[in-house]
C-alpha positions in Angstrom: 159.2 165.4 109.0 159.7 163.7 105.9 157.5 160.8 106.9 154.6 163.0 107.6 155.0 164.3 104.2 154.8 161.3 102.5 152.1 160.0 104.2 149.9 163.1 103.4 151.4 162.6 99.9 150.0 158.8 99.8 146.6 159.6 101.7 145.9 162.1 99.0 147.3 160.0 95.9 144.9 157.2 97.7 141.7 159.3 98.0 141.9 160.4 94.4 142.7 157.8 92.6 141.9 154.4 94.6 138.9 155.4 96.1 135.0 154.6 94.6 133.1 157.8 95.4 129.3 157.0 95.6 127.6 159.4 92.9 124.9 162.0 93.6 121.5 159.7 92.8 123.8 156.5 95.0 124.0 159.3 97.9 120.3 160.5 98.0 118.6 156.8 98.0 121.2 155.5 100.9 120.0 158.7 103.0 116.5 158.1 102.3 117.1 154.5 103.6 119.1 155.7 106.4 117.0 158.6 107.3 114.0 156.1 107.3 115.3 153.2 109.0 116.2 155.5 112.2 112.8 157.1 112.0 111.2 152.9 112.3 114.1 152.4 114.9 113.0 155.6 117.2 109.5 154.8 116.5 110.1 151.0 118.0 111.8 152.6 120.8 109.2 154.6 122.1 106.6 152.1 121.9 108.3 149.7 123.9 109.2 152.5 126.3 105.7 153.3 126.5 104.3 149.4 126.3 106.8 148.8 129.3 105.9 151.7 131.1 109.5 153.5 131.1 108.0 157.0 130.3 106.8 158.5 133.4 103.2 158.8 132.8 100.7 159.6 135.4 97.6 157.3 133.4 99.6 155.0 131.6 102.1 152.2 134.1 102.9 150.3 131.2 103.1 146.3 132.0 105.5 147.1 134.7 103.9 149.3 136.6 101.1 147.1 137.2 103.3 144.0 137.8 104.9 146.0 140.4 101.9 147.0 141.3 100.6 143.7 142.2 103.4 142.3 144.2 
């Protein structure tokens, strides 16, 4: 039991003291950039789904569909 106590003790002494805590303004910009870069991400996503044909659209076979199509 004594072990688990001291490592509670040293995780705690180590979060307060060693560890650099981003500040406020630090926090906002890196989850604008995160926030934005998953938006791009999702956005490329769906328009390769879409370019490929993945989604299952009745007017719209993507590339594939119409290579399948044609053998």
């Amino acid at each position: 039991m004594s072990k688990i106590k001291e490592y509670i003790n040293e995780t705690v002494t180590e979060m307060v003291h060693n560890v650099t805590w981003p500040t406020w303004k630090e926090l906002q910009s890196n989850t604008i950039i995160v926030v934005v870069a998953s938006i791009i991400f999702a956005l490329l996503i769906f328009v390769m789904d879409f370019v490929f044909g993945i989604t299952d659209s009745s007017f719209w076979k993507g590339l594939l569909g119409y290579i399948y199509k044609a053998f």
